[in-house]
C-alpha positions as CSV (number, residue, x, y, z in Angstrom):
1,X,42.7,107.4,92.1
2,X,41.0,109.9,94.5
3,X,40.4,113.4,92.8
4,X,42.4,115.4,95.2
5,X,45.9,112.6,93.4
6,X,44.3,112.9,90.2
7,X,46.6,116.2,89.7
8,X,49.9,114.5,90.7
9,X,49.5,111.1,89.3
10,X,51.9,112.5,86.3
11,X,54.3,113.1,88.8
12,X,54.2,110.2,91.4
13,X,54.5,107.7,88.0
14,X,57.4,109.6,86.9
15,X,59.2,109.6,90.0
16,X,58.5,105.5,90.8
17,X,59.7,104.9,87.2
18,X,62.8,107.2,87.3
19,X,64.3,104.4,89.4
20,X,64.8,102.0,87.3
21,X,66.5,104.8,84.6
22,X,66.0,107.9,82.8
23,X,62.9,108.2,80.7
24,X,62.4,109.9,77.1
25,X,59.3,111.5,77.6
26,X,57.3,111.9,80.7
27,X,54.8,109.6,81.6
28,X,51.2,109.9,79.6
29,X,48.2,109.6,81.1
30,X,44.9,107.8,79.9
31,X,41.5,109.1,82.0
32,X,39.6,106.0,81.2
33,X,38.7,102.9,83.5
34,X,40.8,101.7,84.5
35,X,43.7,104.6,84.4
36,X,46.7,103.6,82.9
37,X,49.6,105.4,82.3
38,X,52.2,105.0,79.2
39,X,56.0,106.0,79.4
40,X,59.2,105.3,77.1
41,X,62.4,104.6,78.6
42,X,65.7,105.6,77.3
43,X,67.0,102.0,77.9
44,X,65.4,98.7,76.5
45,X,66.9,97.6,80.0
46,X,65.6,99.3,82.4
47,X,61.8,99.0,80.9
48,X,62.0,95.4,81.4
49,X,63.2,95.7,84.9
50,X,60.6,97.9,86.0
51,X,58.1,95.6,84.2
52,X,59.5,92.7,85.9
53,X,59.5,94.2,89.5
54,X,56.3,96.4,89.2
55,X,54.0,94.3,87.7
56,X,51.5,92.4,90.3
57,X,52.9,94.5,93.1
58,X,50.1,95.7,95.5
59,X,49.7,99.5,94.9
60,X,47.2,100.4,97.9
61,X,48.2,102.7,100.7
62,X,49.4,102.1,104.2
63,X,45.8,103.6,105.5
64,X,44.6,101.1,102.9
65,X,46.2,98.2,103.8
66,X,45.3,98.8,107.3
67,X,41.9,99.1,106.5
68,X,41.8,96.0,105.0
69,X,43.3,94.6,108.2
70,X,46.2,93.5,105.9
71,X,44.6,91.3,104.1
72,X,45.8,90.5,100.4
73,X,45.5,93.0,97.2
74,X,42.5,92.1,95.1
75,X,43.9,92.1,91.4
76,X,42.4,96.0,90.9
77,X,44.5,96.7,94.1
78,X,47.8,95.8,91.9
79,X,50.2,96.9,89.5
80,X,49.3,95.2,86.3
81,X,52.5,96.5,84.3
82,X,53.7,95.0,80.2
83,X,56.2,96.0,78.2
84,X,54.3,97.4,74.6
85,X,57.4,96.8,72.4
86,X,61.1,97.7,72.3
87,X,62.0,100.1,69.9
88,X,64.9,100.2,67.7
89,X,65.9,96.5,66.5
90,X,69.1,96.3,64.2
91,X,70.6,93.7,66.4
92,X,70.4,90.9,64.5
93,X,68.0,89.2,66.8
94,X,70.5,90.1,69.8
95,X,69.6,90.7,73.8
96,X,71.7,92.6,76.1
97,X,72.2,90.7,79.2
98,X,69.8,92.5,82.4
99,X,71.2,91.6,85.0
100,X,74.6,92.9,84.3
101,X,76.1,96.8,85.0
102,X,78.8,98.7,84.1
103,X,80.5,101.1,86.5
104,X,82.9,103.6,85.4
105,X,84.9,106.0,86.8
106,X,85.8,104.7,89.7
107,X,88.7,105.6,92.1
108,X,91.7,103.9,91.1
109,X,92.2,102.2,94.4
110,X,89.3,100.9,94.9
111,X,89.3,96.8,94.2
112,X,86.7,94.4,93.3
113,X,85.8,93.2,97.0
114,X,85.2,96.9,97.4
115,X,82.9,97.5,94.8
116,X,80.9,94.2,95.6
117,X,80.3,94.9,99.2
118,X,79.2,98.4,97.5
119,X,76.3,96.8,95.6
120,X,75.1,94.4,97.7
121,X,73.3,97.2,99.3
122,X,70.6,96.6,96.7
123,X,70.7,93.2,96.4
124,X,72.4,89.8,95.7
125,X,75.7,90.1,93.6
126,X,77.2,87.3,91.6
127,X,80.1,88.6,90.3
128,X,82.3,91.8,90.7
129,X,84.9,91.8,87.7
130,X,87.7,94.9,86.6
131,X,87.1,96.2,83.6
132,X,90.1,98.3,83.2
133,X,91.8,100.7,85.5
134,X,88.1,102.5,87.5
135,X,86.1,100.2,85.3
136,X,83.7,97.1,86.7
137,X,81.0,95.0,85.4
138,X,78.9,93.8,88.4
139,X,76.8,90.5,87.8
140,X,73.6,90.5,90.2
141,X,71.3,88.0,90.9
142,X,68.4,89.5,89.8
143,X,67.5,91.7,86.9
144,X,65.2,93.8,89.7
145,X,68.8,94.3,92.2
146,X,70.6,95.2,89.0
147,X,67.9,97.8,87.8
148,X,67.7,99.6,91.2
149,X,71.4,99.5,91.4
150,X,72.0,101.3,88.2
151,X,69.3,104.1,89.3
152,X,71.2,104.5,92.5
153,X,74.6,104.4,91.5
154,X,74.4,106.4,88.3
155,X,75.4,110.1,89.3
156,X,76.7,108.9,93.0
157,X,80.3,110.2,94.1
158,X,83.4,108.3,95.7
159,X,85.9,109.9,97.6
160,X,89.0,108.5,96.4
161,X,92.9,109.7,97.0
162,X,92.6,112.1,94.5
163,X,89.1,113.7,95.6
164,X,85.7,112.6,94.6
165,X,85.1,110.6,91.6
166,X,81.2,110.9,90.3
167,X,80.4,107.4,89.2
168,X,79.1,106.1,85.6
169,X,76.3,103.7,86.0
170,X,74.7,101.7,82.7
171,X,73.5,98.3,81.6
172,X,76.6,95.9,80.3
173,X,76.1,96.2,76.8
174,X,77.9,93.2,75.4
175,X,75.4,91.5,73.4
176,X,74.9,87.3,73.2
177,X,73.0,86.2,71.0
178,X,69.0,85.5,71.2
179,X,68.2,82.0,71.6
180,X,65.6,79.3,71.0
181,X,63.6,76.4,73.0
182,X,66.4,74.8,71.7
183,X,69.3,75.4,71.4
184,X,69.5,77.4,74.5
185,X,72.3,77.1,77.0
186,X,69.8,77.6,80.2
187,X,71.7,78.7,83.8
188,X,68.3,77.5,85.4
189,X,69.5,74.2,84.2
190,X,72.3,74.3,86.2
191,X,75.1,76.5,85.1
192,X,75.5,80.3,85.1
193,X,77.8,80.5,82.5
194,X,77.1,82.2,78.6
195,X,73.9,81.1,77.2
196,X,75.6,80.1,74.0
197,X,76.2,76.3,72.3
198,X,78.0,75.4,69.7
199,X,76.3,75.3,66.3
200,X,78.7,75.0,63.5
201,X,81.0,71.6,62.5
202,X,79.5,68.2,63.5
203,X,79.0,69.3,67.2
204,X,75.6,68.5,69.0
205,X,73.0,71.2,69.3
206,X,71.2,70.3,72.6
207,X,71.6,71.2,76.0
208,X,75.5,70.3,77.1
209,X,75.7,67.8,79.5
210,X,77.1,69.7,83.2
211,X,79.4,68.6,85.3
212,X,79.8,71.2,88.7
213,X,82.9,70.6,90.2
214,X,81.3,69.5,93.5
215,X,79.6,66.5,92.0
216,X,83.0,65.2,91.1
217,X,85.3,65.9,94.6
218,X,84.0,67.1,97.9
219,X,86.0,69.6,99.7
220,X,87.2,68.2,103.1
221,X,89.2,70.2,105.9
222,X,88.6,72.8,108.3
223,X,86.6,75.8,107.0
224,X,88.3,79.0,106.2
225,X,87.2,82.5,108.1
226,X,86.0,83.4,103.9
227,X,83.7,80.2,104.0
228,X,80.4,80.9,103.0
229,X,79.0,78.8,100.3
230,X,77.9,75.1,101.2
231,X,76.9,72.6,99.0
232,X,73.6,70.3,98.7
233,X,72.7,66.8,98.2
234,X,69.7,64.6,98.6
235,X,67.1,67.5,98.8
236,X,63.6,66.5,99.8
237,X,62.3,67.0,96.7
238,X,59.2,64.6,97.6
239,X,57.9,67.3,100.3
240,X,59.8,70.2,98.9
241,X,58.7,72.6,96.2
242,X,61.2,74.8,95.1
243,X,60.1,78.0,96.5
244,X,59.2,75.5,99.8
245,X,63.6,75.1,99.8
246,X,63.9,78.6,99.6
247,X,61.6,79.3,102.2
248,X,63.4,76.3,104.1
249,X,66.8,77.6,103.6
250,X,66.4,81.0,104.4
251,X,65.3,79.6,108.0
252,X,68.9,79.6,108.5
253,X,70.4,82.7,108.0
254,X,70.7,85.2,104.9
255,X,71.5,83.8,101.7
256,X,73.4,85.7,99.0
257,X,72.5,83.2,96.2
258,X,71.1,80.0,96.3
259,X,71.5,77.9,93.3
260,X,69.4,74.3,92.8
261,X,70.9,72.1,89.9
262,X,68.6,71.0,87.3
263,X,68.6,68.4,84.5
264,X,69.4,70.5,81.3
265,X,66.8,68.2,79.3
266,X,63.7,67.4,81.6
267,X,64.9,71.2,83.9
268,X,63.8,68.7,86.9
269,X,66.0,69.3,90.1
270,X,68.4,66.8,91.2
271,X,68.3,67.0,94.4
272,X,71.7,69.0,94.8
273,X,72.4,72.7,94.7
274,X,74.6,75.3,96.3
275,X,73.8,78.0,99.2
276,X,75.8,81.0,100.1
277,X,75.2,82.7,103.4
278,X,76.0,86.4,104.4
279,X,78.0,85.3,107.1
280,X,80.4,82.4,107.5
281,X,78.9,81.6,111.2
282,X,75.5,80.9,109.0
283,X,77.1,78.7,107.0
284,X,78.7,77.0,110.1
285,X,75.3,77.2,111.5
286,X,74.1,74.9,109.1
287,X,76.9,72.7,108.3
288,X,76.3,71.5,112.1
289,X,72.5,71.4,111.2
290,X,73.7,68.8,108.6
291,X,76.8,66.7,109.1
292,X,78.1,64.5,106.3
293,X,76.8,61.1,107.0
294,X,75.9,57.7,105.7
295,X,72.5,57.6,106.1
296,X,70.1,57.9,103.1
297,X,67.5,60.1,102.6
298,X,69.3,63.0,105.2
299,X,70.1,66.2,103.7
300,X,74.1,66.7,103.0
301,X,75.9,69.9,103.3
302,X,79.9,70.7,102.8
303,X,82.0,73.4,101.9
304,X,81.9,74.4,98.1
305,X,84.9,73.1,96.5
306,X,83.9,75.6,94.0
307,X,84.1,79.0,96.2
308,X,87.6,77.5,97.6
309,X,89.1,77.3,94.0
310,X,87.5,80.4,93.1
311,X,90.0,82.2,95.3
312,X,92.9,80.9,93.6
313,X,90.7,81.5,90.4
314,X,94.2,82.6,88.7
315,X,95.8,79.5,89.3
316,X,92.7,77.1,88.5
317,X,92.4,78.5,85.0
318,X,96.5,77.8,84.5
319,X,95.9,74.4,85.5
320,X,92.7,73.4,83.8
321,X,93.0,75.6,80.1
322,X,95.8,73.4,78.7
323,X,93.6,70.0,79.6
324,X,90.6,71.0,78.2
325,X,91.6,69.6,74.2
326,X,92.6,66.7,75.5
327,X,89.8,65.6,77.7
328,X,87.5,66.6,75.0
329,X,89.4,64.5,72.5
330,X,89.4,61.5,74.7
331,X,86.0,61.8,75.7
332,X,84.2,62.5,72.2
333,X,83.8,66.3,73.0
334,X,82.9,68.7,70.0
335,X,82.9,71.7,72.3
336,X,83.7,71.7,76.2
337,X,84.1,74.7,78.6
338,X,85.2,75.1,82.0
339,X,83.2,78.4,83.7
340,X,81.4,80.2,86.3
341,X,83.2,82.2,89.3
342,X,83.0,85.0,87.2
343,X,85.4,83.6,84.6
344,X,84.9,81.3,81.1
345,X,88.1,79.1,80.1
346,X,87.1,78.0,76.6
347,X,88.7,74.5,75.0
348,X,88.4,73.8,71.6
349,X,85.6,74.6,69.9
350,X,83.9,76.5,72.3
351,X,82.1,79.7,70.3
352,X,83.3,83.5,70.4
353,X,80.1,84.2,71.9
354,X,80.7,81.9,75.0
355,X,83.9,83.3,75.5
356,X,82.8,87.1,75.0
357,X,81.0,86.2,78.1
358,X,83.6,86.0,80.3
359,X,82.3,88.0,83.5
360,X,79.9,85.2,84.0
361,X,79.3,84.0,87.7
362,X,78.0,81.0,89.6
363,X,79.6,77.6,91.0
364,X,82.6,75.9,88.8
365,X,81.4,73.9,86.1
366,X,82.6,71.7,82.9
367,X,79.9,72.3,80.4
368,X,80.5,69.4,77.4
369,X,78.9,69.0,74.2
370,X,79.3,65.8,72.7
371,X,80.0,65.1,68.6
372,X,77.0,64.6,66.3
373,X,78.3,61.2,65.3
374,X,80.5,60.1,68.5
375,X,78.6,60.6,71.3
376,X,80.4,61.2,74.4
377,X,81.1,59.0,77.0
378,X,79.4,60.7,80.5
379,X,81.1,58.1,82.5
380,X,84.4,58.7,81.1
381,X,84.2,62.7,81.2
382,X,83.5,62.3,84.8
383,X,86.9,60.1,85.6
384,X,89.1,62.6,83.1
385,X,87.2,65.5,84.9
386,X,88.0,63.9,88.6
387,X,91.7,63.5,87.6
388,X,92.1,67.0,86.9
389,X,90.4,68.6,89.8
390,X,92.7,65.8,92.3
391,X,95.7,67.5,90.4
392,X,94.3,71.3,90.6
393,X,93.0,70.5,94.6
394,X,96.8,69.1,95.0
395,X,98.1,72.5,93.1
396,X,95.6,75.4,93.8
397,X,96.6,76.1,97.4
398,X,93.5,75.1,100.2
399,X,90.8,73.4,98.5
400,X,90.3,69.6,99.0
């Protein structure tokens, strides 16, 4: 820090970490090498997500960074950012979901397509779910987007019919409960829906065995104007690292989400995965990239199955909660869910805590946990599972 910044460091710290929410105290400085700086949020939230997004980030100036002809930050030219402990406790070993807001006060005719397009200013949104009359919780795809969103929204007004509404901006605070190596319910692995399994009766512990709605029944039919998700099969995952798809995929236009499918147990990719694009004519774009053929080895793409249901998400959950029991009693199910799309239909068994969840996002899914001492049948799941979605395709308006 050059002497002449030395006097406003306070307030430059203040100010970076004032946008990820409102802090206790202000920031304290410590003179000795290297300088560091302590502060104390109000928020357990908002402390991780500015750890998470500041931490490693190169700190030099513009005049810097030209003078080093752009070259990359040496490690004393970054961030180096940790969280020193949360304070408070009494949650009985309980974590608030960060990547999930609440917004209150909203005008009263403003819908949840309204208040999505509002936050996907800053950054990918999963979900965008009422919460009463002017009340939303807004799932984003990153704890960073969901930090900077809070800051920005917190305080910002709406002109409604009535006049302006100033809005309410926090972290969710429903709470799910804190879980283990094992036991752990992982959306990495393949589902975004509540981190929770079943623990009680003679229901398996482990990872539920997932079955995404698209594995089951490809969509087929001409693509609606709303089309933007696409699903993937036969990935190169030989060549391809993960961050190497990413990189691939975002050759092809802007992607809201992109979601690869991973083995719950080994958390290896399968090869398959979803993409959503910003624009349907991306998603077109690369659907003519990649026509559905024979040939093996060639990357797949077709039309999500799961975003067409998820616009007749009312009459999807009609169709498929009273065949939940008796799948899972024909298949030797303790537990089995059917989730994501911003919604959790629980069959029997399924815990509170799932269903508490219920503003989840992410592609359609059957998440299944077999019995202790009846294992369950993957093969027949998958036939029960394929019979329902021919009836709900055949029932839900446009889909199949």
């Amino acid at each position: 820090v050059a002497p002449a910044a030395s006097n406003h460091l306070q307030t430059k710290i203040r100010n970076l970490l004032e946008k990820f929410g409102t802090l206790e105290q202000p920031p304290t400085i410590s003179r000795a090498t290297p300088i560091s700086a302590t502060a104390t949020f109000a928020k357990a939230e908002a402390a991780q997500v500015a750890a998470k997004t500041l931490h490693n980030v190169d700190n030099r100036t513009e005049l810097e960074k030209r003078k080093a002809d752009h070259a990359k930050p040496q490690d004393h030219e970054k961030f180096c950012v940790k969280l020193l402990s949360t304070l408070g406790g009494g949650d009985g070993g309980m974590v608030a979901p960060r990547n999930r807001i609440r917004i209150s006060e909203v005008p009263g005719e403003w819908s949840a397509p309204d208040i999505e397009e509002l936050c996907r200013e800053y950054g990918p949104v999963e979900s965008a779910a009422p919460d009463g009359l002017g009340h939303f919780i807004i799932t984003f795809g990153t704890e960073a987007a969901a930090g900077v969103a809070q800051a920005a929204l917190h305080g910002l007004e709406l002109q409604g019919e009535d006049g302006f509404n100033t809005l309410k901006c926090e972290f969710h605070r429903v709470l799910e409960p804190r879980l283990t190596d094992d036991d752990a319910y992982d959306p990495e692995a393949g589902a975004d829906a509540a981190q929770q399994v079943p623990g009680s009766g003679d229901t398996d512990s482990g990872p539920p065995h997932l079955l995404f709605v698209d594995e089951v029944q490809l969509s087929t039919g001409e693509p609606d104007p709303e089309d933007r998700e696409i699903y993937l099969r036969d990935l190169p995952l030989e060549d391809y690292s993960e961050q190497d798809l990413h990189e691939w995929l975002d050759s092809f236009g802007r992607a809201d989400r992109v979601k690869f499918l991973k083995d719950p147990v080994t958390k290896e990719l399968t090869g398959r995965g979803y993409v959503r694009f910003q624009s349907h004519e991306e998603a077109v774009g690369f659907i003519a990239a990649f026509p559905v053929d024979d040939a093996e080895g060639n990357v797949q793409g077709t039309w999500s199955l799961s975003e067409r249901l998820t616009r007749h998400h009312n009459d999807v959950l009609s169709l498929v909660g009273p065949r939940l029991r008796s799948i899972a009693t024909a298949t030797g199910c303790g537990a089995l869910v059917f989730a994501g799309g911003g919604r959790c239909t629980p069959g029997p068994q399924a815990p509170a805590s799932l269903v508490a969840c219920g503003t989840e996002a992410g592609p359609l899914h059957f998440a299944a946990w077999p019995r202790q001492r009846l294992k369950a049948d993957p093969s027949s799941l998958q036939k029960q599972v394929a019979e329902l979605l021919g009836d709900v395709v055949a029932n839900a308006g446009k889909g199949g």
